[in-house]
C-alpha positions in Angstrom: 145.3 69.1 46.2 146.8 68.2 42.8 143.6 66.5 42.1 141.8 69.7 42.7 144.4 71.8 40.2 143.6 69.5 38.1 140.0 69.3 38.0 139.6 73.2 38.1 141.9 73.0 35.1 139.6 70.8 33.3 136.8 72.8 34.0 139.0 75.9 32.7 139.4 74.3 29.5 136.2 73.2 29.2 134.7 76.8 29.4 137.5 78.3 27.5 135.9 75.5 24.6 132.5 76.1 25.1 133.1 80.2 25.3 135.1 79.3 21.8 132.2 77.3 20.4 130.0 80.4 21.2 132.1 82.7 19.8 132.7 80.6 16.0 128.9 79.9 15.9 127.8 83.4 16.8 129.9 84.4 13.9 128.1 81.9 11.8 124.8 83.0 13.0 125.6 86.5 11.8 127.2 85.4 8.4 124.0 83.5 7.9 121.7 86.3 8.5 123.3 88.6 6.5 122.7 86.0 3.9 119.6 85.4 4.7 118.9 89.6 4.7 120.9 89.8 1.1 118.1 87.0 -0.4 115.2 88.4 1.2 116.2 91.5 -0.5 117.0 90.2 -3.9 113.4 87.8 -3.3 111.5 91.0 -2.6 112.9 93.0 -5.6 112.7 90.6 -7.9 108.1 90.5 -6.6 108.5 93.6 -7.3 110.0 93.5 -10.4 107.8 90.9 -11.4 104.7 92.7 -10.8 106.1 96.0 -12.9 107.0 93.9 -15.9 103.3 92.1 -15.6 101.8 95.7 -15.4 103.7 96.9 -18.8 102.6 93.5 -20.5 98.7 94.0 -19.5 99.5 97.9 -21.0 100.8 96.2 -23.9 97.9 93.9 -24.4 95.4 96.9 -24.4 97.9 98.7 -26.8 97.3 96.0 -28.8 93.9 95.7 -28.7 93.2 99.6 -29.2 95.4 99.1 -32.6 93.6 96.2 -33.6 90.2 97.9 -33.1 91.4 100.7 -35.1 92.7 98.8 -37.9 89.6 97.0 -38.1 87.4 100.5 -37.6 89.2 102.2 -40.6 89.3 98.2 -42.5 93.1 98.7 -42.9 93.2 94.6 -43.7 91.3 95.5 -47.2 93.1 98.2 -47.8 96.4 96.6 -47.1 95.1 93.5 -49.8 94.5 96.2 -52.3 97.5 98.4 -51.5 100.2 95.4 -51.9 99.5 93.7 -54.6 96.7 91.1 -53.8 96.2 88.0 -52.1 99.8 87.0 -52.4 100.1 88.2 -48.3 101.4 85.3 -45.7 102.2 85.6 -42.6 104.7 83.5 -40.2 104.2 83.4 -36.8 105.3 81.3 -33.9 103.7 80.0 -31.2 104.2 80.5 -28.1 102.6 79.6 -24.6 101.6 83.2 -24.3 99.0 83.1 -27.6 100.6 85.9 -28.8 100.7 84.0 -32.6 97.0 85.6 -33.5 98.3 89.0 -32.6 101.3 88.4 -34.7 99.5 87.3 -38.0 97.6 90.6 -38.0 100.3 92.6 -38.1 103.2 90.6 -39.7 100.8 90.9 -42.9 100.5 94.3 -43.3 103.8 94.9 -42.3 105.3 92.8 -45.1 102.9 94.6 -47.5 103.1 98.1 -46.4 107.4 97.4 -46.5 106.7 96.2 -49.9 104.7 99.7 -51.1 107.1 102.1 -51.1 105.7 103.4 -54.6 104.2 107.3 -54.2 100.9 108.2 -53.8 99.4 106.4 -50.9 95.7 107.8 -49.9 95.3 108.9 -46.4 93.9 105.3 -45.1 96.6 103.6 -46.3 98.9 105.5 -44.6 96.9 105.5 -41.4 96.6 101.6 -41.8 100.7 101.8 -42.4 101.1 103.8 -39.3 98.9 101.5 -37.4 100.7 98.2 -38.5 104.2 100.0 -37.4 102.7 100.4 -34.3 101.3 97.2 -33.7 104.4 95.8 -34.5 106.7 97.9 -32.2 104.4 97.1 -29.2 104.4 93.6 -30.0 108.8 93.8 -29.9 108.2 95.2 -26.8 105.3 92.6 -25.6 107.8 89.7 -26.4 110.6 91.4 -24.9 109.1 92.2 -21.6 107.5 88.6 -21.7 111.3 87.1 -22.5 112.2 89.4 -19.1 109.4 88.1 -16.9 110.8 84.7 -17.5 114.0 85.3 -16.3 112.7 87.7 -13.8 110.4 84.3 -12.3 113.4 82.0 -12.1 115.6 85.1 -10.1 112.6 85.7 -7.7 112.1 81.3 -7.4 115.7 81.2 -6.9 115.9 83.7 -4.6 112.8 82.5 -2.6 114.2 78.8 -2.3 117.3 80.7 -0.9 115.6 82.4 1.7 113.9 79.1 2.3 117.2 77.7 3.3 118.6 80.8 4.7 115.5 80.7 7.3 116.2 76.5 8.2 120.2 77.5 8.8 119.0 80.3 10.8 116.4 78.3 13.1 119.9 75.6 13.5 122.1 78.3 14.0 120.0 79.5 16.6 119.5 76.7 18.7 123.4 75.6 18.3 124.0 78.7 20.2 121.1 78.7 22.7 122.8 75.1 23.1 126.6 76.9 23.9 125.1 79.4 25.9 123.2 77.0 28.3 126.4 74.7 28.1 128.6 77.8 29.1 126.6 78.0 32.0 126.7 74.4 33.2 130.6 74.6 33.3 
């Protein structure tokens, strides 16, 4: 009979255990997929994000181009030659993985001559070929700083994504640990 105490005892502790098990990793199941909800969220904002900021640069590019086919429609690069004071013009640019140095040597040029010109008396193109370098210029701030934020908009979505990546391998563990304590619960 003491034998018997004993042994249903055991077994009493042993499904106290296992019911305890179950409990902690059911907790840790649902810890992990909130976390693994919270990434996929952040992941998917940061696609979408993405995809906006790659929409405003492809605006930007046509922007660009438009201005660039205007400037060369009303020949605002000979008039900017003649308007600031010869061939003494240079441009700097930088280059970047983006090819965005081309775009910034036509405008840096007549931007540094039109600054220059600030004497009276400017005829009509050149101060249609001045409004078009100032615009050429502010979309191309605007090109660089949207391409600056797609970069650090890629490594937030790749981060997130490797997350999630994770978060989904804990999950599938998680998962079996307590398919595992459920089926063990039942044994005892």
């Amino acid at each position: 009979r003491a034998a018997a105490a004993q042994h249903l005892k055991d077994l009493q502790l042993d499904v106290d255990q296992t019911a305890e098990r179950l409990a902690e990793h059911e907790a840790k199941l649902a810890r992990d997929q909130a976390k693994y909800d919270f990434d996929s969220q952040q992941a998917e904002s940061a696609r979408a994000a993405e995809l906006e900021t790659l929409r405003r640069i492809d605006t930007q590019r046509a922007i660009l181009a438009d201005i660039e086919d205007r400037q060369r429609e009303k020949k605002c690069n000979a008039v900017g030659a003649a308007s600031g004071g010869g061939g003494n013009r240079t441009t700097s640019t930088t280059v970047d993985t983006d090819n965005r140095a081309s775009t910034k040597a036509n405008a840096s040029g007549p931007l540094v001559l039109f600054a220059a010109d600030k004497k009276g008396g400017k005829t009509d193109k050149e101060k249609e070929c001045e409004r078009l370098a100032e615009q050429h210029a502010q979309v191309e701030l605007d090109l660089a700083h949207d391409q600056d934020q797609l970069q650090v908009i890629r490594q937030d979505r790749n981060r997130y994504e490797g997350y999630v990546r994770d978060d989904s391998e804990q999950l599938i563990q998680d998962e079996q640990t307590v398919t595992q304590d459920k089926r063990d619960l039942a044994d005892a």
